[in-house]
mmCIF file of the N, C-alpha and C atoms, coordinates in Angstrom:
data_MODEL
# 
_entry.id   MODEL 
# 
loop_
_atom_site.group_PDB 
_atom_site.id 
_atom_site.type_symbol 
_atom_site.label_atom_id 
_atom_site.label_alt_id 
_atom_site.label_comp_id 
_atom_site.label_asym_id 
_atom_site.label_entity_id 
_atom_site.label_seq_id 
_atom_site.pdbx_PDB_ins_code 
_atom_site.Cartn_x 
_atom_site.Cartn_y 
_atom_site.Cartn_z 
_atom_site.occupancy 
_atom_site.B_iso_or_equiv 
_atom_site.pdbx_formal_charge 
_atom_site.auth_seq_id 
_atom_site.auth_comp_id 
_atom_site.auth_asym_id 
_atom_site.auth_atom_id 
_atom_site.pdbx_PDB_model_num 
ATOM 1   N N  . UNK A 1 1  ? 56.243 147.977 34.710 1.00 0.00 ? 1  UNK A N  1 
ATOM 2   C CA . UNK A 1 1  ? 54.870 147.680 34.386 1.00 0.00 ? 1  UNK A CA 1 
ATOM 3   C C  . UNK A 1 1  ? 53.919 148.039 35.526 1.00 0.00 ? 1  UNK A C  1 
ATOM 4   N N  . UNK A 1 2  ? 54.080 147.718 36.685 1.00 0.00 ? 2  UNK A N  1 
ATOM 5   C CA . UNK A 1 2  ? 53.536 148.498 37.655 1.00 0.00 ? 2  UNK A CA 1 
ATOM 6   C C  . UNK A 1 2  ? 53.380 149.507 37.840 1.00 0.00 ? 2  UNK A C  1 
ATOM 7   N N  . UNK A 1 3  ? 53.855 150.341 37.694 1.00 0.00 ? 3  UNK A N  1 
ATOM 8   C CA . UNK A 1 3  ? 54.214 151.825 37.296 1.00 0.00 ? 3  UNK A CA 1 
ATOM 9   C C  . UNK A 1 3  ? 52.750 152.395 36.369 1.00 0.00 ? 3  UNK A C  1 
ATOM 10  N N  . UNK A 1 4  ? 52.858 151.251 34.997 1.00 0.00 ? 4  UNK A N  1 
ATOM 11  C CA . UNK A 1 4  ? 51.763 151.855 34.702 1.00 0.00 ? 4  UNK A CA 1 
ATOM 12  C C  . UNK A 1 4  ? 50.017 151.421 34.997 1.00 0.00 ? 4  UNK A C  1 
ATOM 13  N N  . UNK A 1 5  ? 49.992 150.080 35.214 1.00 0.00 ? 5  UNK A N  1 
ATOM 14  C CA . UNK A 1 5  ? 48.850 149.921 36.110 1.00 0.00 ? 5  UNK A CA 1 
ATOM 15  C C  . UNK A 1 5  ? 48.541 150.839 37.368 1.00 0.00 ? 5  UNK A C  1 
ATOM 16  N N  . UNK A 1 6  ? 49.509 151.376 37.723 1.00 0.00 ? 6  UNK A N  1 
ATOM 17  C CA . UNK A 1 6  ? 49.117 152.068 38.933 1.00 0.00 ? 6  UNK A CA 1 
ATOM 18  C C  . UNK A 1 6  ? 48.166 153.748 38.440 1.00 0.00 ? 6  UNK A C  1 
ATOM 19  N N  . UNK A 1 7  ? 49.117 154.220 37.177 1.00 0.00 ? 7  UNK A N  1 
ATOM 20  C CA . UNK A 1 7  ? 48.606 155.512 36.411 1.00 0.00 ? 7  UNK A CA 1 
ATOM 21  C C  . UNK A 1 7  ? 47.544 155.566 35.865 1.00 0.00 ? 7  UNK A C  1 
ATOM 22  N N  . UNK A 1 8  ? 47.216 154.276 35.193 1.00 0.00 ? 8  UNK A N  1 
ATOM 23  C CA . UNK A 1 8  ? 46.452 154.108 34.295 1.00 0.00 ? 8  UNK A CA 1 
ATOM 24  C C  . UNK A 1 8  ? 44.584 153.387 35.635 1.00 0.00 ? 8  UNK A C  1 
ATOM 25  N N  . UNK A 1 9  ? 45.032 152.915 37.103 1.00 0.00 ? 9  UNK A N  1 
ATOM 26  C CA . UNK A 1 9  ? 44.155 152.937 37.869 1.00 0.00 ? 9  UNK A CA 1 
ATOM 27  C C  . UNK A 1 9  ? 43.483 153.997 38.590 1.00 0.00 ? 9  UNK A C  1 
ATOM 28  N N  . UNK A 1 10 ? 44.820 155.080 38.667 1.00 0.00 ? 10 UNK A N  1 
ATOM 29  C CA . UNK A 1 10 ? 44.837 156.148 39.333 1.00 0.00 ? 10 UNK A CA 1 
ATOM 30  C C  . UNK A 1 10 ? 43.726 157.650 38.467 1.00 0.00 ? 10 UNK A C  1 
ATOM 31  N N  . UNK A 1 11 ? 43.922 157.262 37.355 1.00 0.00 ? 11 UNK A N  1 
ATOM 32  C CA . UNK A 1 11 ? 42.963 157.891 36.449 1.00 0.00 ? 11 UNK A CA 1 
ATOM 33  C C  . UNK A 1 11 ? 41.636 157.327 36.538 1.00 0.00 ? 11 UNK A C  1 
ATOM 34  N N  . UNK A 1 12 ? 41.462 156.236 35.972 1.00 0.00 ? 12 UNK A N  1 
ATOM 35  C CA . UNK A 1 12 ? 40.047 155.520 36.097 1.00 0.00 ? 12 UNK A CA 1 
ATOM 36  C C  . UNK A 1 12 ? 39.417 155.294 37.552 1.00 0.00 ? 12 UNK A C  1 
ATOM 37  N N  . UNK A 1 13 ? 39.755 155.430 38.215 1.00 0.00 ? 13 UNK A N  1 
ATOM 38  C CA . UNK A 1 13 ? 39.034 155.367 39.351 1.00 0.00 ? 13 UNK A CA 1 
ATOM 39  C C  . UNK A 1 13 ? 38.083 156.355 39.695 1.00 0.00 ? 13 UNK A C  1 
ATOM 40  N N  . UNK A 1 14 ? 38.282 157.992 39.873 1.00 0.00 ? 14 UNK A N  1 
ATOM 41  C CA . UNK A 1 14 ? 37.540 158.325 40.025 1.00 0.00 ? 14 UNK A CA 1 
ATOM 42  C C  . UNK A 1 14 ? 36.238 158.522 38.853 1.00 0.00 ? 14 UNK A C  1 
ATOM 43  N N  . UNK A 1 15 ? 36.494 157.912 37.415 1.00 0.00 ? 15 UNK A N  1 
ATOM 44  C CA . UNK A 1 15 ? 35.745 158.113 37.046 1.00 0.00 ? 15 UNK A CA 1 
ATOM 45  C C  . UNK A 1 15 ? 34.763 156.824 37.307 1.00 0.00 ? 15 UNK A C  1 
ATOM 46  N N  . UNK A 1 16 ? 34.909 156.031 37.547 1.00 0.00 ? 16 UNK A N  1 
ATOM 47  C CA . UNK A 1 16 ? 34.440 154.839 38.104 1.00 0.00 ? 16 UNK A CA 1 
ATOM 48  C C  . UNK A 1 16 ? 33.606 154.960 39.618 1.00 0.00 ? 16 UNK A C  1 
ATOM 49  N N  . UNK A 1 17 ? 33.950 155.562 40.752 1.00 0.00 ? 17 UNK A N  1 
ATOM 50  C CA . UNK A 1 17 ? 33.152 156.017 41.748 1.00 0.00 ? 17 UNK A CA 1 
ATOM 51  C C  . UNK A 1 17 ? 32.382 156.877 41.533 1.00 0.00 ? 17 UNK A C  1 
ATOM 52  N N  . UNK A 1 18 ? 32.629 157.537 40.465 1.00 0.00 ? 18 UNK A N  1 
ATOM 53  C CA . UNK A 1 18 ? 31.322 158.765 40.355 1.00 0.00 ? 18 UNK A CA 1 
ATOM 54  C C  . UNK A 1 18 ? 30.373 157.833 39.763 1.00 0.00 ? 18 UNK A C  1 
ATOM 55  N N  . UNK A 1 19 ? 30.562 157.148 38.600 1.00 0.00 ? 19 UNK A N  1 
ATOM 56  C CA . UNK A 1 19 ? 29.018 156.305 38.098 1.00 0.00 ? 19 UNK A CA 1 
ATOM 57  C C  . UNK A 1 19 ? 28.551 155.575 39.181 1.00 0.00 ? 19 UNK A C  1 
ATOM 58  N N  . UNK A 1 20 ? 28.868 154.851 40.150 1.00 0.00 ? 20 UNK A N  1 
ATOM 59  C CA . UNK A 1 20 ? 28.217 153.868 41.345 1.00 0.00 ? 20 UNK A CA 1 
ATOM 60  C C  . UNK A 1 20 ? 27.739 154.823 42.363 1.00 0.00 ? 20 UNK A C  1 
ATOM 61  N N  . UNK A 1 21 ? 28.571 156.002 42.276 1.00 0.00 ? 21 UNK A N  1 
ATOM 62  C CA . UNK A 1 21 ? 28.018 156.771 43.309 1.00 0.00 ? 21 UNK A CA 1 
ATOM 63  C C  . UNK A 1 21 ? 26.251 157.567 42.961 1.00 0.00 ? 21 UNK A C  1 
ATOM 64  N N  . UNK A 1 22 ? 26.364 157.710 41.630 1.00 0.00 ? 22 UNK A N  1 
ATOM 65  C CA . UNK A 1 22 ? 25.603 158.234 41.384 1.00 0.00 ? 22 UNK A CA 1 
ATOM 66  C C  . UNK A 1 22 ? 23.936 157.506 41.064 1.00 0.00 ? 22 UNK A C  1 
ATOM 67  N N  . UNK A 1 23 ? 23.941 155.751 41.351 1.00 0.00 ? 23 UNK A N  1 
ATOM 68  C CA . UNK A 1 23 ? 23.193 155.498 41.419 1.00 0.00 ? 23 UNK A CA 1 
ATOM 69  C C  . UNK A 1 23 ? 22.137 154.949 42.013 1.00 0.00 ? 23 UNK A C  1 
ATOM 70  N N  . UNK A 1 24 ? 21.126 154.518 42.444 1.00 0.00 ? 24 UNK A N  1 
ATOM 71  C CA . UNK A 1 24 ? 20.052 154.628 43.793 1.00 0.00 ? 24 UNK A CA 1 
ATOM 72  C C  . UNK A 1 24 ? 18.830 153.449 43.413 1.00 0.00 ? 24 UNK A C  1 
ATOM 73  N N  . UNK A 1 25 ? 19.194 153.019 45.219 1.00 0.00 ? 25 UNK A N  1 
ATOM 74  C CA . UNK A 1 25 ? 18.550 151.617 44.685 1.00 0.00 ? 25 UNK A CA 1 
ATOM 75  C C  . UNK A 1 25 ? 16.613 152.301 44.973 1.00 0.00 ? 25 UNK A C  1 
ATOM 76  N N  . UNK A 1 26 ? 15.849 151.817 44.975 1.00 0.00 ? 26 UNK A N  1 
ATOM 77  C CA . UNK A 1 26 ? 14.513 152.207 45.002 1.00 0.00 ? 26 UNK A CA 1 
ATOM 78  C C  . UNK A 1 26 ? 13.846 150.496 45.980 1.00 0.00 ? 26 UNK A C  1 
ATOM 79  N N  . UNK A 1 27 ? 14.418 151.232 47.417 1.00 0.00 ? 27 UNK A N  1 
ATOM 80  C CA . UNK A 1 27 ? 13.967 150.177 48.338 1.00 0.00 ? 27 UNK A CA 1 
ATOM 81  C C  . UNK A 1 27 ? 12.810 150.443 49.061 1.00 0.00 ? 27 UNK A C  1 
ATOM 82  N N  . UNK A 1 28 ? 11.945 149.561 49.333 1.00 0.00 ? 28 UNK A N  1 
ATOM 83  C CA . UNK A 1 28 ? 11.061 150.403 50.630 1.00 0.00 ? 28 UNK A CA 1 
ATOM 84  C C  . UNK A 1 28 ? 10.570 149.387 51.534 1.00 0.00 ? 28 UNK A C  1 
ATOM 85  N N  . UNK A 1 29 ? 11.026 149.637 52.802 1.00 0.00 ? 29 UNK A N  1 
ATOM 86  C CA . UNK A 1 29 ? 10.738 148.917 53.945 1.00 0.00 ? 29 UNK A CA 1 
ATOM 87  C C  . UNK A 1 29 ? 9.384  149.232 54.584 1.00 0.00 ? 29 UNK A C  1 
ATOM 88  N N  . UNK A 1 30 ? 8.389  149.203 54.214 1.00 0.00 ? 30 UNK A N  1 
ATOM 89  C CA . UNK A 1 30 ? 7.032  148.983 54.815 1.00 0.00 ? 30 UNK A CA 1 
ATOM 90  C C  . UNK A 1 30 ? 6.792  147.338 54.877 1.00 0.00 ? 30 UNK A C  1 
ATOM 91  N N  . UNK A 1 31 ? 6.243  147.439 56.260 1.00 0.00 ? 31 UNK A N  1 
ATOM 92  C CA . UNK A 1 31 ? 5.778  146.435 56.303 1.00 0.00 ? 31 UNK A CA 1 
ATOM 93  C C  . UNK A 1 31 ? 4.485  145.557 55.231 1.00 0.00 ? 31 UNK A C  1 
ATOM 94  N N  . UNK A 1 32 ? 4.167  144.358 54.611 1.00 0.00 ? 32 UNK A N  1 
ATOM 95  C CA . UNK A 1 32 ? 3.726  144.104 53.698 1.00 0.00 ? 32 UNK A CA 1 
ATOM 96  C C  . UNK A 1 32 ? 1.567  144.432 54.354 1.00 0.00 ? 32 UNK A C  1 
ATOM 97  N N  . UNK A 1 33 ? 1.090  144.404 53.545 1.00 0.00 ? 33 UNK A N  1 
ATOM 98  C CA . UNK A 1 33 ? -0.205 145.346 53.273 1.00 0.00 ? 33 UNK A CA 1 
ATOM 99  C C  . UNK A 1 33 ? -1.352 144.083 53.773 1.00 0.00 ? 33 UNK A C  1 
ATOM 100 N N  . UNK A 1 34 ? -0.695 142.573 53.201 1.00 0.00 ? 34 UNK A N  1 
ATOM 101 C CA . UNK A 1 34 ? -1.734 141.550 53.978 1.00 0.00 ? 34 UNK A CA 1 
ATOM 102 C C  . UNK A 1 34 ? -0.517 140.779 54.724 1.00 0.00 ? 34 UNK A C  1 
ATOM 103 N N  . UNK A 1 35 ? -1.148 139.970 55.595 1.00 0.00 ? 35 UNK A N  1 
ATOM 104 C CA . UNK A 1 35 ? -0.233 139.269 56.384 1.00 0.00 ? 35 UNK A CA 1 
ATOM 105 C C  . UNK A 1 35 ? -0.299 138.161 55.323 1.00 0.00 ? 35 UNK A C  1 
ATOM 106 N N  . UNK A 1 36 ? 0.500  136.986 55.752 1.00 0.00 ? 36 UNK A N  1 
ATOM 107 C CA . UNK A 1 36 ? 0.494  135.691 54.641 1.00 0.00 ? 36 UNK A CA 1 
ATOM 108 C C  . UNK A 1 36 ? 0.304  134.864 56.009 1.00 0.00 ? 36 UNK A C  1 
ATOM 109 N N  . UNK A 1 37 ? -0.650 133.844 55.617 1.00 0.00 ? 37 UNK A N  1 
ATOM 110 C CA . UNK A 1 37 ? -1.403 132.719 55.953 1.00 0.00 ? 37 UNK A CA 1 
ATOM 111 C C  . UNK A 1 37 ? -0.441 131.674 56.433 1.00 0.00 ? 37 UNK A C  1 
ATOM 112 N N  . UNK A 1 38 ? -0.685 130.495 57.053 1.00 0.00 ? 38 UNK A N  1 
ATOM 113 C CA . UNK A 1 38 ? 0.393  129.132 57.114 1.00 0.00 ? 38 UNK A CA 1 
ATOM 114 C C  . UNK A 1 38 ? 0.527  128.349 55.687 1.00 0.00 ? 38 UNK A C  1 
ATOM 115 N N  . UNK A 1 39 ? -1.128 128.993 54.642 1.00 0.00 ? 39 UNK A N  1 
ATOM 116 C CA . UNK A 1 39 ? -1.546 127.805 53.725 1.00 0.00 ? 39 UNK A CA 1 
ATOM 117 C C  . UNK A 1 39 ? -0.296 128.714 52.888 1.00 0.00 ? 39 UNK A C  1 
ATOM 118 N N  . UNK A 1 40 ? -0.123 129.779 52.394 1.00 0.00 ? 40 UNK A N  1 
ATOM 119 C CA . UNK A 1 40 ? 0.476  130.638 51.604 1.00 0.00 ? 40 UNK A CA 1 
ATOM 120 C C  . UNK A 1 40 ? 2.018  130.198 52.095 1.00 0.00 ? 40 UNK A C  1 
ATOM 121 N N  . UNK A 1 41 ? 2.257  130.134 53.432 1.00 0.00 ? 41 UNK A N  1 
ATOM 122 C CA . UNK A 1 41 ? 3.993  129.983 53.745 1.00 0.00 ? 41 UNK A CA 1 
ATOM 123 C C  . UNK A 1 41 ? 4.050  128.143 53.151 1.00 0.00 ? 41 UNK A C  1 
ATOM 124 N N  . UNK A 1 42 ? 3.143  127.700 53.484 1.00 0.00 ? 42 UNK A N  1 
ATOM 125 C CA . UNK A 1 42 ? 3.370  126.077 53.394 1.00 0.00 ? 42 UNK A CA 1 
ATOM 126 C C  . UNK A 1 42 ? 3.863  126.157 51.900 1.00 0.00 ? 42 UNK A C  1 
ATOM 127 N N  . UNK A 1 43 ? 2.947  126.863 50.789 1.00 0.00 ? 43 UNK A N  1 
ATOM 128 C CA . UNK A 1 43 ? 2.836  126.886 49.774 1.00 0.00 ? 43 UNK A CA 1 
ATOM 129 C C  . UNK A 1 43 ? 4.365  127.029 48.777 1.00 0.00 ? 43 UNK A C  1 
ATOM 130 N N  . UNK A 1 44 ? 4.411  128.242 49.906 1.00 0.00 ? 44 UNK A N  1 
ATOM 131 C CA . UNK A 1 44 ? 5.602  129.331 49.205 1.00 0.00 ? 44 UNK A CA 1 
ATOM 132 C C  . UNK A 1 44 ? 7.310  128.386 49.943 1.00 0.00 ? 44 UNK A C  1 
ATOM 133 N N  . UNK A 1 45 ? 7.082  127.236 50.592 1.00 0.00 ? 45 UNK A N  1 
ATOM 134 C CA . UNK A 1 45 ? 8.035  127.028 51.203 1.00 0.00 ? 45 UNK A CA 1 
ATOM 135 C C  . UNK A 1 45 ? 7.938  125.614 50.317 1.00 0.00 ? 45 UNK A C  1 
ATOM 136 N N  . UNK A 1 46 ? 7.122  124.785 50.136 1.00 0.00 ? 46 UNK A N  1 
ATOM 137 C CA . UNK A 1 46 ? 6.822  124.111 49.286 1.00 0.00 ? 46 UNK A CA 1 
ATOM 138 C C  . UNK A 1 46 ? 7.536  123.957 47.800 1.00 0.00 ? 46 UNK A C  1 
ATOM 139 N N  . UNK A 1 47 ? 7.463  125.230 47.375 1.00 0.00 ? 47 UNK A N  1 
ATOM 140 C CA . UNK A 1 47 ? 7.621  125.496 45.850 1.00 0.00 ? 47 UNK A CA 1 
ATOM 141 C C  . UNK A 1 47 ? 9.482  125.991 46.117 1.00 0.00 ? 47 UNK A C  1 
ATOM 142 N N  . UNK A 1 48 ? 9.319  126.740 46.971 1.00 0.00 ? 48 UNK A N  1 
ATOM 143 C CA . UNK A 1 48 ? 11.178 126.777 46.909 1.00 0.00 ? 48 UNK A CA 1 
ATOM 144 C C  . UNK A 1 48 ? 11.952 125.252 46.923 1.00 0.00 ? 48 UNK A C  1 
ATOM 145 N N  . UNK A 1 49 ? 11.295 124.449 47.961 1.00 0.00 ? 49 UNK A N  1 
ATOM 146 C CA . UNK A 1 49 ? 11.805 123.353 48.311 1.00 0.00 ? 49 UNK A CA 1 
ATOM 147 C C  . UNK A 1 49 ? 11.811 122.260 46.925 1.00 0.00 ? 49 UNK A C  1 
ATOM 148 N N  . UNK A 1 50 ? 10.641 122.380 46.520 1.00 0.00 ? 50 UNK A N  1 
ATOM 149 C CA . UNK A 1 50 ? 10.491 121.862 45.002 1.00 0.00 ? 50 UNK A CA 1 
ATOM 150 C C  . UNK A 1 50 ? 11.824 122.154 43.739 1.00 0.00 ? 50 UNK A C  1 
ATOM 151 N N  . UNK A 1 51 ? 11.968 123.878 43.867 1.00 0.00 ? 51 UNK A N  1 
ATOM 152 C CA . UNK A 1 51 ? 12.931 124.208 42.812 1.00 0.00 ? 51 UNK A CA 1 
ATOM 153 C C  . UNK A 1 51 ? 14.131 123.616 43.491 1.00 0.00 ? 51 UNK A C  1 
ATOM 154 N N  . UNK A 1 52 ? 14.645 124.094 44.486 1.00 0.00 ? 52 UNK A N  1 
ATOM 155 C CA . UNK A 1 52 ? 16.163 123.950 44.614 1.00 0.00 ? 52 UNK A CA 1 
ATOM 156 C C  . UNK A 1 52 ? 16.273 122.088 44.655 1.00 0.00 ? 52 UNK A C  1 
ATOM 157 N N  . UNK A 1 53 ? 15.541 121.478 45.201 1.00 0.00 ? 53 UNK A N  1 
ATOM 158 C CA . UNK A 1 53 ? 15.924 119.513 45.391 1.00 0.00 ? 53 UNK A CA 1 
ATOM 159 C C  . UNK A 1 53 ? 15.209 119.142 44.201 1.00 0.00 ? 53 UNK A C  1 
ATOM 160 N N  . UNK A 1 54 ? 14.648 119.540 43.354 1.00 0.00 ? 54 UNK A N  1 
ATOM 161 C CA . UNK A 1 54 ? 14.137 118.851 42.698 1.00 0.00 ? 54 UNK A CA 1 
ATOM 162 C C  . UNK A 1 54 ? 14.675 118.325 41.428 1.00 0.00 ? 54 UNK A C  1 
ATOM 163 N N  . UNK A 1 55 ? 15.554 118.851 41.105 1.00 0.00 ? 55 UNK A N  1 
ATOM 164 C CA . UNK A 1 55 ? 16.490 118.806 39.868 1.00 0.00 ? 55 UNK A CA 1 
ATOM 165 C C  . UNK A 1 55 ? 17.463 117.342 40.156 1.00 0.00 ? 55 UNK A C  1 
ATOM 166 N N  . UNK A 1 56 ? 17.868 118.364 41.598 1.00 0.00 ? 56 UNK A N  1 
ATOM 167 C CA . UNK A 1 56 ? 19.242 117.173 42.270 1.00 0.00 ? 56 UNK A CA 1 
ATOM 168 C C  . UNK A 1 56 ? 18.811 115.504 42.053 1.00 0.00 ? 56 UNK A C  1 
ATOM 169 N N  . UNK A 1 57 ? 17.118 115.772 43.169 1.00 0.00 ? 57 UNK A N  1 
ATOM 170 C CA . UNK A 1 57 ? 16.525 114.602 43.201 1.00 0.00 ? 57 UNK A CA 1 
ATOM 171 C C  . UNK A 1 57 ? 16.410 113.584 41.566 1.00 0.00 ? 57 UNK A C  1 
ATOM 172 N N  . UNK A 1 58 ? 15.815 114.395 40.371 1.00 0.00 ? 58 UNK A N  1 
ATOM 173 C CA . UNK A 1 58 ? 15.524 113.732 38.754 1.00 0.00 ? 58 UNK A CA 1 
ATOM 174 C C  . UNK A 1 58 ? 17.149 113.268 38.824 1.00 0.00 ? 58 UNK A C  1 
ATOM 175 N N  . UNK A 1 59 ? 18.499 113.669 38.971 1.00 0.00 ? 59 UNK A N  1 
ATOM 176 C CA . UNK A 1 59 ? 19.246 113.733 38.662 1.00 0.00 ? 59 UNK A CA 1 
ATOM 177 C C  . UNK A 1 59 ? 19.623 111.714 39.173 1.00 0.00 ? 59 UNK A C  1 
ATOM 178 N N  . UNK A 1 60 ? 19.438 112.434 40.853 1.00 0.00 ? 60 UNK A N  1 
ATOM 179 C CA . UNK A 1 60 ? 19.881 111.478 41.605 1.00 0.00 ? 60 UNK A CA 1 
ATOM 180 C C  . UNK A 1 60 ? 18.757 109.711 41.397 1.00 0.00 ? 60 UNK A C  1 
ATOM 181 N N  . UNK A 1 61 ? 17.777 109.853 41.077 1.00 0.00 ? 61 UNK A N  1 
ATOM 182 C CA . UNK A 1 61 ? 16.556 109.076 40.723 1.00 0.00 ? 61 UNK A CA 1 
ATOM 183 C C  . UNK A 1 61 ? 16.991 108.528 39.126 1.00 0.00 ? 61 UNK A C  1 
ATOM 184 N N  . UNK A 1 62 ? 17.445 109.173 38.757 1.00 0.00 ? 62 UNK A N  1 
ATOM 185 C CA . UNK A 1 62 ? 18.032 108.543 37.167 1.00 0.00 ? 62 UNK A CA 1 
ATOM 186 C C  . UNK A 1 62 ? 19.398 108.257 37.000 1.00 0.00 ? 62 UNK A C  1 
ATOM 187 N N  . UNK A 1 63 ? 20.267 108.500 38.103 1.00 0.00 ? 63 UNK A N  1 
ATOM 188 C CA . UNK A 1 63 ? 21.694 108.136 37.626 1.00 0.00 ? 63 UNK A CA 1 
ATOM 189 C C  . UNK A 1 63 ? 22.248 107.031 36.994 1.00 0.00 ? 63 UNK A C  1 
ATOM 190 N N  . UNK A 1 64 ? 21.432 105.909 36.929 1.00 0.00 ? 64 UNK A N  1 
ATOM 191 C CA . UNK A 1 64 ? 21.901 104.878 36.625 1.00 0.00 ? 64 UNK A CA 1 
ATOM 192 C C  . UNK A 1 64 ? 21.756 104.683 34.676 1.00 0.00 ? 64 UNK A C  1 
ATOM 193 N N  . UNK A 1 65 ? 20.606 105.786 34.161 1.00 0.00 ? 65 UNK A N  1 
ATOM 194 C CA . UNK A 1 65 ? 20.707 105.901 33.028 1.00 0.00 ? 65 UNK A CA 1 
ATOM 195 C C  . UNK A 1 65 ? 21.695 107.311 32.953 1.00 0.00 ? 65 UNK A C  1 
ATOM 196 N N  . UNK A 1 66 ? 21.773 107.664 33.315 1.00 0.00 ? 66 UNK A N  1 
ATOM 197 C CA . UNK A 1 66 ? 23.119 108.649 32.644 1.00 0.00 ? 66 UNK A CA 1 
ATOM 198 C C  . UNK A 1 66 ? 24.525 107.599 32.923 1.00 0.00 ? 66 UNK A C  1 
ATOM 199 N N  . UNK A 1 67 ? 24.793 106.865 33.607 1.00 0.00 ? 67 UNK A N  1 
ATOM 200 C CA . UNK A 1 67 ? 25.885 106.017 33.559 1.00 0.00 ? 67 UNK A CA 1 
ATOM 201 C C  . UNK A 1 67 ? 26.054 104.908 32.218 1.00 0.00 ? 67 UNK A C  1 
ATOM 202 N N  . UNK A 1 68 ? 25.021 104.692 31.667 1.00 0.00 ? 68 UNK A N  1 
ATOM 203 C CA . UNK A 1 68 ? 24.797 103.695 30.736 1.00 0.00 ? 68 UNK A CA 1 
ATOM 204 C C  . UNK A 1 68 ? 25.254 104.969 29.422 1.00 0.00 ? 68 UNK A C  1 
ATOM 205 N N  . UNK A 1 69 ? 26.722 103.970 28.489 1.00 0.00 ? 69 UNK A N  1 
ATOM 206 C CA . UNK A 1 69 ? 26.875 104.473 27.528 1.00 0.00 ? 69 UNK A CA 1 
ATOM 207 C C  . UNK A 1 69 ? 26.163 104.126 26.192 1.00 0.00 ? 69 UNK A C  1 
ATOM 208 N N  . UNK A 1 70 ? 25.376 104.927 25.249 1.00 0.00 ? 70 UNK A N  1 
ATOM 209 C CA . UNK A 1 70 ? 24.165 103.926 24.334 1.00 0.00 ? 70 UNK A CA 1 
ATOM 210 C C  . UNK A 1 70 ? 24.682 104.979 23.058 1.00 0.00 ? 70 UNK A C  1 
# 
């Protein structure tokens, strides 16, 4: 059985590096066009901090009704 995983990898592979090879990310490293403010980082640091704890927090703030079987 190895034998044929190995034939059957040995084929597909290169057709497999040619599609990844052939495709291109569209990056561009310029520096950004306005600077951002403290009010904009507060903002923008704010709202991340909001998404990622904020769920945990409803979660953790209500556990005692998700423990209750009704």
């Amino acid at each position: 059985m190895p034998g044929v995983l190995r034939t059957v990898a040995a084929r597909a592979a290169p057709t497999l590096r040619a599609a990844v090879g052939t495709q291109r990310a569209s990056l561009y490293t310029r520096p950004a066009k306005d600077k951002l403010g403290p009010v904009e980082t507060a903002i923008g640091l704010g709202m991340f901090s909001l998404a990622i704890l904020g769920p945990s927090g409803w979660i953790l703030a209500h556990l005692e009704d998700y423990k209750k079987k009704e």
